[in-house]
VODRENLUM-371373 format. One record per residue: residue number from 0; y, z, x of N, C-alpha, C in turn. Coordinates in steps of 0.2 Angstrom, whole numbers, plus 2048, in hexadecimal, padded with zeros to 3 digits. Atoms other than C-alpha are relative to their C-alpha. Example, Ala and Ser with C-alpha at 12.3 -4.5 7.8 and 13.67 -1.06 7.14 Angstrom:
<recs>
(rec 0,(7FA,800,804),(7EA,827,83E),(806,800,804))
(rec 1,(7FA,7FF,7FC),(7FB,824,844),(805,803,7FC))
</recs>
This chain:
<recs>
(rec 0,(7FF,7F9,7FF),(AF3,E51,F3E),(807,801,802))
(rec 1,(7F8,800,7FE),(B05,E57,F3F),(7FE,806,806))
(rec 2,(800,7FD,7F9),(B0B,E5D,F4F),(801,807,801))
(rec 3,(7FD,7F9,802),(B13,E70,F54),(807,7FF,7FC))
(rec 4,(7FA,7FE,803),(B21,E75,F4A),(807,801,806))
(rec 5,(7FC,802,7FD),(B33,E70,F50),(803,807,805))
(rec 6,(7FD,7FC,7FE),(B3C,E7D,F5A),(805,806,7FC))
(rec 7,(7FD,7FD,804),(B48,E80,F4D),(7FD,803,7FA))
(rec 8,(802,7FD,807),(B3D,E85,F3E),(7FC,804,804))
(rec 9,(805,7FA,7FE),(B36,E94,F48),(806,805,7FE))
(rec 10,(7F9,7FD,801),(B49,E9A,F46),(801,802,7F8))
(rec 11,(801,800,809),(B47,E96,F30),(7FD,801,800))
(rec 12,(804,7FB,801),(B37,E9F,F32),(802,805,800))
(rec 13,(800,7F9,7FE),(B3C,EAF,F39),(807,7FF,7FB))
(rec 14,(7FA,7FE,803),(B4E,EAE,F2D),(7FC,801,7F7))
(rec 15,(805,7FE,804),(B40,EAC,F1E),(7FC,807,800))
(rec 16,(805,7FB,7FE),(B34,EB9,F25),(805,806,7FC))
(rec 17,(7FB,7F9,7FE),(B45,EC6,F27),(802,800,7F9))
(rec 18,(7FD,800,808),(B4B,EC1,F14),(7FC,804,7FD))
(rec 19,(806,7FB,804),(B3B,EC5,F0D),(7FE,808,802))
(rec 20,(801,7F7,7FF),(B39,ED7,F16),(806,803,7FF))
(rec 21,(7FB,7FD,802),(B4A,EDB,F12),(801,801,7F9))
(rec 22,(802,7FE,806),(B47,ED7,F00),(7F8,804,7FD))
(rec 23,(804,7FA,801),(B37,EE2,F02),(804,806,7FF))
(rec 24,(7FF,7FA,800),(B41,EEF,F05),(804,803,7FD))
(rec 25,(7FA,7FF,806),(B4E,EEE,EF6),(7FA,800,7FB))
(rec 26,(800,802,805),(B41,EEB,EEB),(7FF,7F9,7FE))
(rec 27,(7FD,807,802),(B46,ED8,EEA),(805,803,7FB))
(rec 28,(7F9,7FF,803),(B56,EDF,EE2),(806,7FB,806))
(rec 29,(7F8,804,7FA),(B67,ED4,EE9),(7FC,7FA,800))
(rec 30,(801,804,7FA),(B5E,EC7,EEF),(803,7F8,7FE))
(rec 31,(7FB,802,801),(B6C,EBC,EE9),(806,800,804))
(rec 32,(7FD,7FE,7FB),(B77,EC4,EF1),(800,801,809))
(rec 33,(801,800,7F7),(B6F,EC8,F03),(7FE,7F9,800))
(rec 34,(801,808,7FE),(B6E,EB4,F02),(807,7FE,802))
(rec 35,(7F9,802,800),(B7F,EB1,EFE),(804,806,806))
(rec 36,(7FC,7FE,7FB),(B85,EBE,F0C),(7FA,7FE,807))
(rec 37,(800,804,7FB),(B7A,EB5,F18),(803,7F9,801))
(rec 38,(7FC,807,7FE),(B7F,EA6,F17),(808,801,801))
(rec 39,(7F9,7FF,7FD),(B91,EAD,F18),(801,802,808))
(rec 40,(7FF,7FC,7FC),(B90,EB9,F25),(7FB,7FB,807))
(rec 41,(804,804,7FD),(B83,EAE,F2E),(804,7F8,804))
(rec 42,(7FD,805,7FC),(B8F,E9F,F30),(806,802,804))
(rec 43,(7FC,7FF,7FA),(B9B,EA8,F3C),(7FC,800,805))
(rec 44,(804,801,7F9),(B8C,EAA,F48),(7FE,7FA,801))
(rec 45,(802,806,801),(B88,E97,F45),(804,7FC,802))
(rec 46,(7F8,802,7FE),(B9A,E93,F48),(7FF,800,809))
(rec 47,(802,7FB,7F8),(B99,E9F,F59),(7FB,7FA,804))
(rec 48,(808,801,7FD),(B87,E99,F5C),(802,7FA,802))
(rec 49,(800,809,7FE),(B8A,E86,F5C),(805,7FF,808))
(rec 50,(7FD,7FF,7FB),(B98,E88,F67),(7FD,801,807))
(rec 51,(804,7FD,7FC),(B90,E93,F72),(7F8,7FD,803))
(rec 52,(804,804,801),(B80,E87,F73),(803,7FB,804))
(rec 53,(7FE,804,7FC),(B8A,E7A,F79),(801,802,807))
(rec 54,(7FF,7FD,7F7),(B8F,E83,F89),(7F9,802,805))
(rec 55,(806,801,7FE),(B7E,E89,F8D),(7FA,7FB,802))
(rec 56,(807,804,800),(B75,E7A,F8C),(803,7FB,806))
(rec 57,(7FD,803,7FC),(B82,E74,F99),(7FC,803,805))
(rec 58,(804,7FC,7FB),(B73,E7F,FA5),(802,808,802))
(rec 59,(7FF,7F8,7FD),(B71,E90,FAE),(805,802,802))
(rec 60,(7F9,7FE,7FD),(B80,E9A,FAF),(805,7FE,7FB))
(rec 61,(7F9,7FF,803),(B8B,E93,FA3),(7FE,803,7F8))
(rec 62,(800,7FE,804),(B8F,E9D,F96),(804,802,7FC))
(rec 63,(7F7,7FC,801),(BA0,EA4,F8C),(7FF,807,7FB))
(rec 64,(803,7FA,800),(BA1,EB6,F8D),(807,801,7FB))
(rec 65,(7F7,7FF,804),(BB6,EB4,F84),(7FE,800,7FA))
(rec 66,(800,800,806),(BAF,EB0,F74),(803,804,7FA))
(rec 67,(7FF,7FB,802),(BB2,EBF,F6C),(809,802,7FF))
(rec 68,(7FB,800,802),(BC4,EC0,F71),(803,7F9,7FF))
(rec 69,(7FC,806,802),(BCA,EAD,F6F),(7FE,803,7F8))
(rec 70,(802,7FF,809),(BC1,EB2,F5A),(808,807,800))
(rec 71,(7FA,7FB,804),(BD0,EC1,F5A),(807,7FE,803))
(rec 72,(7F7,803,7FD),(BDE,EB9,F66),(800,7FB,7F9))
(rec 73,(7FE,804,805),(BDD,EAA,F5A),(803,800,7F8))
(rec 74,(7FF,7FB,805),(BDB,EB5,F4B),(809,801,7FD))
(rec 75,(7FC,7FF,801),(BE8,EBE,F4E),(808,7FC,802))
(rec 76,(7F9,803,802),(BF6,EB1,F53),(800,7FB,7F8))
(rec 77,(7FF,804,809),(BF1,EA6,F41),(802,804,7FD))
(rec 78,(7FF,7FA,805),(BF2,EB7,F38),(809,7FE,802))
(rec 79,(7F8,7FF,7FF),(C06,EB9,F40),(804,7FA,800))
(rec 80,(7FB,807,803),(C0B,EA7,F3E),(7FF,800,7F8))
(rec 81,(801,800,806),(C03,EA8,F2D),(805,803,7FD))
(rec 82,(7F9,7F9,804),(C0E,EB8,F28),(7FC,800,7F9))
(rec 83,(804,7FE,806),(C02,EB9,F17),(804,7FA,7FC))
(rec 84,(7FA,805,805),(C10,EAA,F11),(7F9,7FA,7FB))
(rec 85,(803,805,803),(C06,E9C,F04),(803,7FB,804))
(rec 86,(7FF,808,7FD),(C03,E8B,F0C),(801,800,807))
(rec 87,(7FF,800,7F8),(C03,E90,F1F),(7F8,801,801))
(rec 88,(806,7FF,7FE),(BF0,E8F,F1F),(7FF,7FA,804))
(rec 89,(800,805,7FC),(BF0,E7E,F28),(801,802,807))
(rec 90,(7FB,7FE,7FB),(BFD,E85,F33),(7FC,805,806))
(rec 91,(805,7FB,7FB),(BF2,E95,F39),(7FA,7FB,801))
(rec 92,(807,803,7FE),(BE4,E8A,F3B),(802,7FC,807))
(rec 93,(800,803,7FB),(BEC,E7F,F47),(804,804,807))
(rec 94,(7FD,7FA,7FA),(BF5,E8E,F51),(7F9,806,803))
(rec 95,(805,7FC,800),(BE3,E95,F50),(7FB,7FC,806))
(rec 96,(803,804,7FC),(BDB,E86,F56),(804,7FE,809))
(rec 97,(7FD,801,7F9),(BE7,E83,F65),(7FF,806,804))
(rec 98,(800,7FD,7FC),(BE5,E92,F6A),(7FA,802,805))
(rec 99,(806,802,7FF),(BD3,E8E,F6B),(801,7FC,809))
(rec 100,(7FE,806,7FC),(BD8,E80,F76),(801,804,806))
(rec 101,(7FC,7FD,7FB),(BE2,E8A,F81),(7FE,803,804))
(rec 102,(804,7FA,800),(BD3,E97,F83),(7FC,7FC,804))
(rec 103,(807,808,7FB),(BC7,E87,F89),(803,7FF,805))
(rec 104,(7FE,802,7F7),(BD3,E82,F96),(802,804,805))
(rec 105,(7FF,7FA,7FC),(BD7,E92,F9D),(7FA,804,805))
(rec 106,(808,7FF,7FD),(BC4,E95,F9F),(7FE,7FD,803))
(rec 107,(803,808,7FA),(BBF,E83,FA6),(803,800,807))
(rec 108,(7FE,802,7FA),(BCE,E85,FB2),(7FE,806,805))
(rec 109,(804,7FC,7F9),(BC7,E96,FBA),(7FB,7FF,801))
(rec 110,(806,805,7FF),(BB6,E8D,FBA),(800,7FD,806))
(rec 111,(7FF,807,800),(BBB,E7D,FBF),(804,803,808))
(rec 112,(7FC,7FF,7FB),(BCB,E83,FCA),(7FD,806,807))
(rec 113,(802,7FA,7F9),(BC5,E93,FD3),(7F8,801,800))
(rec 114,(808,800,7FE),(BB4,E90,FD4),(7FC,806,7FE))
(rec 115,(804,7FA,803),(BAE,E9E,FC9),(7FB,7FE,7FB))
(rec 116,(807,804,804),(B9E,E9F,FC2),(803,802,7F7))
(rec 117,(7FD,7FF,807),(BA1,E9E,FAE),(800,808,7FD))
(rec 118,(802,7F8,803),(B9A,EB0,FAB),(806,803,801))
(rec 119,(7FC,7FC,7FE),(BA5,EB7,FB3),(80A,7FF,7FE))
(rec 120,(7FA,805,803),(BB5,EAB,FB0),(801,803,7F8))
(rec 121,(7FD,7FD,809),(BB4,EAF,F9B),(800,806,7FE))
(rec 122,(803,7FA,802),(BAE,EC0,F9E),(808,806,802))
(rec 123,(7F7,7FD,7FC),(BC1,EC5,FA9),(803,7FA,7F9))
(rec 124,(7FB,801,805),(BCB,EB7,F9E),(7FE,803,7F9))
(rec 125,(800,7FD,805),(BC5,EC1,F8F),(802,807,800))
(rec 126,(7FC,7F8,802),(BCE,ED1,F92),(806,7FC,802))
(rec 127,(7F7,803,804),(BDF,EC6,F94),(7FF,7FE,7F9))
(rec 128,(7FE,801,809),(BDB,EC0,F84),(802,805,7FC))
(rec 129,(7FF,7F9,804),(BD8,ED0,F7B),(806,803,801))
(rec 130,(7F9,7FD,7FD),(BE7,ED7,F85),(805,7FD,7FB))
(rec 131,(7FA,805,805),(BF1,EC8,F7C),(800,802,7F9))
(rec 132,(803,801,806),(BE7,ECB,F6B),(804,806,7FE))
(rec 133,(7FE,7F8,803),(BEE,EE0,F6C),(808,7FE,7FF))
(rec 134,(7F8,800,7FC),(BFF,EDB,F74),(803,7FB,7F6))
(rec 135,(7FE,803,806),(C01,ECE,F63),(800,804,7F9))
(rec 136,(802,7FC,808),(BF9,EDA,F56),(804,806,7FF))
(rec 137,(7FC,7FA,801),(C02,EE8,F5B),(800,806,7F8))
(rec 138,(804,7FC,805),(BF7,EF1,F4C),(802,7FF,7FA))
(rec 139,(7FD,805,804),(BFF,EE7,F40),(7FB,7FE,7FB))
(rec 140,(804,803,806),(BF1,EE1,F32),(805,7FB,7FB))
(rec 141,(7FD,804,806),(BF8,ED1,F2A),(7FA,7FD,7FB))
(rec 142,(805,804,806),(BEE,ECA,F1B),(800,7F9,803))
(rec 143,(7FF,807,800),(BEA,EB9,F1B),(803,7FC,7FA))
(rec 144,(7FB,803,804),(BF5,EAD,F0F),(7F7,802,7FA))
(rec 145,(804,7FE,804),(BEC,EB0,EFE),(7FA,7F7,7FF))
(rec 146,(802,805,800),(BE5,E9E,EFC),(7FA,7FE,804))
(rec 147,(807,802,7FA),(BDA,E9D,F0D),(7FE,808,7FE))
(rec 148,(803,7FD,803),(BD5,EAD,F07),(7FA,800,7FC))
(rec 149,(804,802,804),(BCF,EA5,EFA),(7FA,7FD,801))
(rec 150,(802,803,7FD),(BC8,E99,F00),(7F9,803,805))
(rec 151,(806,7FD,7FC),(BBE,EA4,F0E),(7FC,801,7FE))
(rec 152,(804,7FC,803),(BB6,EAE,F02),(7FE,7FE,7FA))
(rec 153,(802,802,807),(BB4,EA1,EF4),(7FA,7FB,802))
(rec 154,(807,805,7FE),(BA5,E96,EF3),(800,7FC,7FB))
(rec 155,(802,805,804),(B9E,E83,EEB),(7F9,800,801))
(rec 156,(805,801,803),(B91,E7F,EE2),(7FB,807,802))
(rec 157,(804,7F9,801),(B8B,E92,EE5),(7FF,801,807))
(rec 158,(802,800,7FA),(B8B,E90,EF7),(807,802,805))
(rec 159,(7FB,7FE,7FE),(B99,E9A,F02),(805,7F9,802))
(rec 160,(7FC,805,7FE),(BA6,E8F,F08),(7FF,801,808))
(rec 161,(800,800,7F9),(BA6,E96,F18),(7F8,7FD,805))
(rec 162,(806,805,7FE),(B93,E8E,F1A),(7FF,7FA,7FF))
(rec 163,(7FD,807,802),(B9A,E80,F14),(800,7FD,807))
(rec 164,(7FD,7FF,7FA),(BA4,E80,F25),(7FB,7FE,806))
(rec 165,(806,801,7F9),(B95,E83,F2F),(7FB,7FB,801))
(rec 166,(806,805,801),(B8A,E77,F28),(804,7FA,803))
(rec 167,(7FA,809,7FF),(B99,E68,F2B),(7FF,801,807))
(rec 168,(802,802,7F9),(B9B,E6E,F3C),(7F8,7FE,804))
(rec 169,(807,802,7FD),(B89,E6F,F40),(7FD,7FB,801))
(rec 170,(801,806,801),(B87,E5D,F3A),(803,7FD,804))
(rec 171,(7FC,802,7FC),(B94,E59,F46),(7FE,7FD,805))
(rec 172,(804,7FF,7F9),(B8E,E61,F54),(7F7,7FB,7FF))
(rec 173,(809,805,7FF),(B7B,E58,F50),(800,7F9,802))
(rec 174,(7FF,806,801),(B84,E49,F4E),(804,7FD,807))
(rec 175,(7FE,801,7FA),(B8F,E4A,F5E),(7FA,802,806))
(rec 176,(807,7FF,7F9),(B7E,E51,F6B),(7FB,7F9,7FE))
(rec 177,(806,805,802),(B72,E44,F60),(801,7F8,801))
(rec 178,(7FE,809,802),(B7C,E33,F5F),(806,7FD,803))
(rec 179,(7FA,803,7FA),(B8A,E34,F6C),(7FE,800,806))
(rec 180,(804,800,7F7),(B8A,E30,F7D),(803,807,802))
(rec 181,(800,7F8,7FD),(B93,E42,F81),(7F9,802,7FE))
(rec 182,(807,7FC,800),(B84,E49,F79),(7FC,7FE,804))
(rec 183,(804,803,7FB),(B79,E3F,F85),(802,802,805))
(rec 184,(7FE,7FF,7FB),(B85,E43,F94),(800,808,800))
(rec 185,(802,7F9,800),(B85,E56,F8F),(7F8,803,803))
(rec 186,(808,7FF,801),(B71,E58,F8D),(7FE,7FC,80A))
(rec 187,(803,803,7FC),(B71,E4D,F9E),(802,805,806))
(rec 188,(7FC,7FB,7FA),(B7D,E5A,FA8),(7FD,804,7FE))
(rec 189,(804,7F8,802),(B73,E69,FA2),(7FA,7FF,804))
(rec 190,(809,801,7FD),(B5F,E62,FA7),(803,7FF,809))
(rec 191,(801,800,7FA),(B68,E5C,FB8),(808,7FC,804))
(rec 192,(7F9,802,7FE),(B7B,E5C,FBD),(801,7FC,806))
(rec 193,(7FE,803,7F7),(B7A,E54,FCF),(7FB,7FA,7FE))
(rec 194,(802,805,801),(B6D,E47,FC7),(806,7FA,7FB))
(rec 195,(7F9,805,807),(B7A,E43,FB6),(807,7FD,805))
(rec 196,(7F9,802,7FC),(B88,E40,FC4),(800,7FD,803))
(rec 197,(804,806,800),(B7D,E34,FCC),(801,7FB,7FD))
(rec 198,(801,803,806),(B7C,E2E,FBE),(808,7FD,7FB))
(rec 199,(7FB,801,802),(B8D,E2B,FBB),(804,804,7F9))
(rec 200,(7FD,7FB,803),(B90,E39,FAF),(806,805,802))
(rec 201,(7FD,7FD,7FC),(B9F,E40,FAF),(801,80A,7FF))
(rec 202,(803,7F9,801),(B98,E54,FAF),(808,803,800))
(rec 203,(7FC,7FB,801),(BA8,E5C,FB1),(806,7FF,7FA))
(rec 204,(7FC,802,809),(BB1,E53,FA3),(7FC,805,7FC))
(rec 205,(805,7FB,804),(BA2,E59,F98),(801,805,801))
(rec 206,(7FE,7F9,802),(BA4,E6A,F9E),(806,803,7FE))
(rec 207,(7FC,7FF,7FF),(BB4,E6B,F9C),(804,7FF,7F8))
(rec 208,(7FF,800,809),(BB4,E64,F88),(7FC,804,7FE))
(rec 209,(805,7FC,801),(BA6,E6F,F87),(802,809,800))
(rec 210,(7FE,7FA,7FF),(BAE,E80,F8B),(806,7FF,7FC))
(rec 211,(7F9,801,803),(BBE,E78,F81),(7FB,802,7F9))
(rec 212,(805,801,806),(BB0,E75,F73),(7FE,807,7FE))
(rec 213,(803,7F9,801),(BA9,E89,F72),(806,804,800))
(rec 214,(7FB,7FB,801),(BBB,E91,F73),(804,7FD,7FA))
(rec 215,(7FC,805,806),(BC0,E83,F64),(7FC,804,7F9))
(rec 216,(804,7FD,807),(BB2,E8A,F5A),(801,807,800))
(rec 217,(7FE,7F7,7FF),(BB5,E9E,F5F),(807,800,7FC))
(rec 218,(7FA,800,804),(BC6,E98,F58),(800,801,7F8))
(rec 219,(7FD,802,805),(BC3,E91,F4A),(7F9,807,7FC))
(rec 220,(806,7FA,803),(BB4,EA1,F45),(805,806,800))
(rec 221,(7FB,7FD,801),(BC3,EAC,F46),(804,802,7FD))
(rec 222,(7FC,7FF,807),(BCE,EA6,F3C),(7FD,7FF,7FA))
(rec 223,(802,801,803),(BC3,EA3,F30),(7FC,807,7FE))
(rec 224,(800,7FA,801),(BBD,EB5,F32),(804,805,7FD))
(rec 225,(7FA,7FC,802),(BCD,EBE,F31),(802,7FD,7F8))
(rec 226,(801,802,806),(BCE,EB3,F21),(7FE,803,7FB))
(rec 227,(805,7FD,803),(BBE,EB8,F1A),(803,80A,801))
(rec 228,(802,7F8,801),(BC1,ECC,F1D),(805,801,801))
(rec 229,(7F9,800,802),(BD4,ECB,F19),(803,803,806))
(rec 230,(7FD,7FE,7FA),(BDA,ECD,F2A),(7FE,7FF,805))
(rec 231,(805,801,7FA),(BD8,ECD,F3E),(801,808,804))
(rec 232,(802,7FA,800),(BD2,EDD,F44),(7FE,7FF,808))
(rec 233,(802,803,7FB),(BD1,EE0,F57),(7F9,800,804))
(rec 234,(806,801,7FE),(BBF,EE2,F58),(7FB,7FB,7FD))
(rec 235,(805,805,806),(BBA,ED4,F4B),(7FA,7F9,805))
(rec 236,(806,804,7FD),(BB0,EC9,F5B),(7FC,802,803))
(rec 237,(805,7FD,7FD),(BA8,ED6,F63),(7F8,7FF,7FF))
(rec 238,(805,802,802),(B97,ED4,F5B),(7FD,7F7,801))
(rec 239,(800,808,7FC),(B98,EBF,F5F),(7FE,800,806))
(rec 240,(803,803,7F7),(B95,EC2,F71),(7F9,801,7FE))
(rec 241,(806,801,803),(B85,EC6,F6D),(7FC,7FD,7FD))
(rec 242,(804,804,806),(B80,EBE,F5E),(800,7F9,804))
(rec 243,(7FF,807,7FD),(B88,EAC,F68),(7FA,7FE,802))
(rec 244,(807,802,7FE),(B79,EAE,F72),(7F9,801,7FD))
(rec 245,(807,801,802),(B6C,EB2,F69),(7FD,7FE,7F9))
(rec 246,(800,804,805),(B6F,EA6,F5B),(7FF,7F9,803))
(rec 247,(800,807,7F9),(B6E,E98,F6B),(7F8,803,801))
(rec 248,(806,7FF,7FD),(B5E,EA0,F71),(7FA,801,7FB))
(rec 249,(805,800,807),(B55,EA5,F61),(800,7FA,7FC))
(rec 250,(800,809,802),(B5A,E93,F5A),(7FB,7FA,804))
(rec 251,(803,806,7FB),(B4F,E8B,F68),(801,7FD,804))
(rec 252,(7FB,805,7F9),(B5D,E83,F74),(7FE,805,806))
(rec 253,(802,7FD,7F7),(B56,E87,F89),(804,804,7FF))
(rec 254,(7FA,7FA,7FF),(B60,E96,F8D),(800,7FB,80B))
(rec 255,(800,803,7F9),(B5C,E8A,F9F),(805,7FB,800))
(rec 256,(7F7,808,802),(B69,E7C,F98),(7FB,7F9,7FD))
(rec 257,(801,808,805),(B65,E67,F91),(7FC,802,7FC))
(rec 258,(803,803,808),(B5E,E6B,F81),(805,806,7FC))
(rec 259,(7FA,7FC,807),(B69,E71,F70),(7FC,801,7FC))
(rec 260,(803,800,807),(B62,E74,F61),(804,803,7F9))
(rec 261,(7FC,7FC,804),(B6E,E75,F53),(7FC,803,7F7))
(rec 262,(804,7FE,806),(B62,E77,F42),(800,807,803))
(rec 263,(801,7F8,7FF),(B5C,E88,F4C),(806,805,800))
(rec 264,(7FA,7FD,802),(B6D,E8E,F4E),(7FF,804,7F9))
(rec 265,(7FD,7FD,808),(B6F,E8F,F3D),(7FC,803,7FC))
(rec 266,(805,7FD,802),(B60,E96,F39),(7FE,807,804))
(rec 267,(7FE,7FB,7FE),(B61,EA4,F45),(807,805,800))
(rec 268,(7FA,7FF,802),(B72,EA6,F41),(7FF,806,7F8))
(rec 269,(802,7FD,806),(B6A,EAD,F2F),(7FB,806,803))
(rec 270,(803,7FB,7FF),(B5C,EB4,F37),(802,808,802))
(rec 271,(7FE,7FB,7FE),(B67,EBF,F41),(803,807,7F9))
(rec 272,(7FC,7FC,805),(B71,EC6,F32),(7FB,800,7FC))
(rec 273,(804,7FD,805),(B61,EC9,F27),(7FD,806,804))
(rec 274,(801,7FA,7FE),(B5A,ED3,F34),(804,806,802))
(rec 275,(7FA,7FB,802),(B6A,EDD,F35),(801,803,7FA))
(rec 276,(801,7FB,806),(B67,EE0,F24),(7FD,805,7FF))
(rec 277,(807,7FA,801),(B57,EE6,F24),(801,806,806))
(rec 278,(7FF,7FA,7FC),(B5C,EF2,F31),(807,805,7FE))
(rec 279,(7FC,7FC,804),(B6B,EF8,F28),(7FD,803,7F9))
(rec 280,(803,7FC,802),(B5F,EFA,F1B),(7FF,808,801))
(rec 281,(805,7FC,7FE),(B55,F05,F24),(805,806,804))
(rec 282,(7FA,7FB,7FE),(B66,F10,F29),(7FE,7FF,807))
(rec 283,(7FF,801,7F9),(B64,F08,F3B),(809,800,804))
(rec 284,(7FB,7FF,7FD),(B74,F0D,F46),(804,7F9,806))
(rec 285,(7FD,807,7FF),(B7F,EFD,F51),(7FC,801,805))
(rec 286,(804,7FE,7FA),(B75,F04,F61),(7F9,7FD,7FF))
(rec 287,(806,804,803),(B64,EFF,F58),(802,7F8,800))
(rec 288,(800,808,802),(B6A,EED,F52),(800,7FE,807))
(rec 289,(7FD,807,7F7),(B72,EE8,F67),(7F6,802,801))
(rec 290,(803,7FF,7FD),(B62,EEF,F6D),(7FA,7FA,7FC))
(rec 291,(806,804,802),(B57,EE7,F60),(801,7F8,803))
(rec 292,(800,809,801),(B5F,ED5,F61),(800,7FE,808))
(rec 293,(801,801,7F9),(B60,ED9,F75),(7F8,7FE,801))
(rec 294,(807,801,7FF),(B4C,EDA,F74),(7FC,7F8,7FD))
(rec 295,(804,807,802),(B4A,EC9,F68),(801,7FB,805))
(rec 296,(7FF,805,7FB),(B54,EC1,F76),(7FD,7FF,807))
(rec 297,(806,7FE,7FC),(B4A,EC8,F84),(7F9,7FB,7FE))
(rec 298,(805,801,802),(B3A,EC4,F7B),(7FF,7F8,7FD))
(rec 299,(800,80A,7FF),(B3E,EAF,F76),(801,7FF,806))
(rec 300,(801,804,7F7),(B43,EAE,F89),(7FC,800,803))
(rec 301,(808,7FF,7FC),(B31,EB5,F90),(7FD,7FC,7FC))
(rec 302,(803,805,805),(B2A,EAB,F82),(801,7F9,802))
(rec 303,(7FF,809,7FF),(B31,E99,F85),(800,800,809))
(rec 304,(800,800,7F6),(B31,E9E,F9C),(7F9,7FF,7FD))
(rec 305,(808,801,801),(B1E,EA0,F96),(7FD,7FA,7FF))
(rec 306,(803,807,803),(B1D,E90,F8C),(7FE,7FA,805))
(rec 307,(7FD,804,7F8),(B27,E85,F9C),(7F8,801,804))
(rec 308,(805,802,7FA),(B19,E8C,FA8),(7FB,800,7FD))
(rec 309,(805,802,802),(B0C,E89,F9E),(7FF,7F7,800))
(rec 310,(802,804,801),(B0F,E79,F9B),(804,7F8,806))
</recs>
């Protein structure tokens, strides 16, 4: 007799479910295309999400609320070291990525340093970011070098590249929570910090690659956006704060901390953007979409608290 169904193929059901009701509502016309733009547009909340998952499962309370602006700071300084020149895509990547870096330890140290709670911590260093994002952009639109252009919005074997991306890392991240001692040491700080420290884990390390770890991926989902949508625009993370979480929640990972679940991610990650569909079908305005994806996140929390006290 097979047992319940895993946590994360509740996520691949409801990302199925949404496919099919949105190609009810074309007709089944496109649905080629609304595949291949989920899985494009789908792998920036997968990016986001994984990220964002790591830090949560670190327990209650931590969360990163900067996301949104590390994705257009980063953006836009690769865009302006890049200058649009050929063969500086490397170059922006790692002025993208450091700045990721930069972003993790800025955050860790008002944590860590001034004993602020994370909420609050990424939700203030995210309007210095922004601040920096506007101060550099100065309303300026540079293109991205034609090449990583390409690249962003070119796909193999019929599959975007930039799900390519999501897929490598995601195998990353499975492989680092499922088969490394960090994974073990992360999952052990989350279920019971002052137990793991006991225990000779060293918690503040972990949290501290961990919030490095979630500003590395906001990095690198930015320049890879601003790639994809030929530029870095200063409101292109806004929708991430949102989606981060309930691509984490709807995937299956505790919104209480020590458990991850990286398959759900990425299956939520689609389902999000098929039900954004289907609501732009239906000429649903952005007011409907927060609202709605605020109620699915609502409604998995009282759902899995339900589960807990029942069992």
């Amino acid at each position: 007799m097979s047992g319940p169904l895993k946590p994360w193929a509740w996520a691949w059901i409801a990302a199925a479910l949404a496919f099919a009701a949105t190609l009810a509502l074309t007709s089944g016309r496109g649905a080629h295309e609304l595949a291949y733009a989920a899985l494009s547009f789908g792998a920036f909340a997968a990016i986001v999400g994984m990220g964002q998952m790591l830090v949560i499962t670190l327990g209650p309370g931590n969360v990163d609320l900067s996301i949104p602006a590390c994705m257009t700071l980063s953006a836009t300084l690769a865009l302006k070291v890049m200058g649009s020149d050929p063969g500086t895509a490397i170059l922006g990547l790692a002025v993208a990525l450091a700045t990721g870096l930069g972003v993790g330890c800025a955050n860790f140290a008002l944590i860590w340093l001034l004993r602020l709670p994370p909420i609050i911590a990424t939700l203030a260093a995210s309007l210095i970011y922004q601040s920096l994002a506007i101060w550099s952009n100065r309303g300026l639109r540079i293109k991205p070098p034609e090449g990583l252009a390409d690249f962003a919005t070119g796909r193999f074997l019929g599959v975007p590249n930039v799900a390519w991306v999501a897929l490598v890392l995601a195998v990353a991240v499975w492989v680092l929570l499922e088969r490394a001692v960090w994974g073990r040491w992360l999952l052990a700080a989350g279920q019971n910090a002052r137990a793991a420290r006991l225990a000779g884990v060293p918690v503040q390390a972990v949290r501290a690659a961990t919030y490095l770890g979630v500003a590395v991926f906001a990095a690198l989902a930015g320049y890879l956006l601003a790639s994809f949508s030929g530029g870095a625009a200063l409101n292109m993370g806004a929708e991430y704060l949102l989606m981060s979480i309930a691509v984490v929640v709807i995937g299956g990972s505790s919104i209480a901390g020590g458990n991850s679940n990286v398959p759900g991610v990425l299956g939520a990650a689609l389902f999000m953007f098929l039900v954004v569909s289907m609501l732009n079908s239906y000429g649903a305005g952005a007011g409907i979409k927060n609202v709605l994806t605020g109620a699915i996140i609502i409604a998995i929390v009282i759902a899995a608290s339900a589960r807990r006290s029942r069992s």
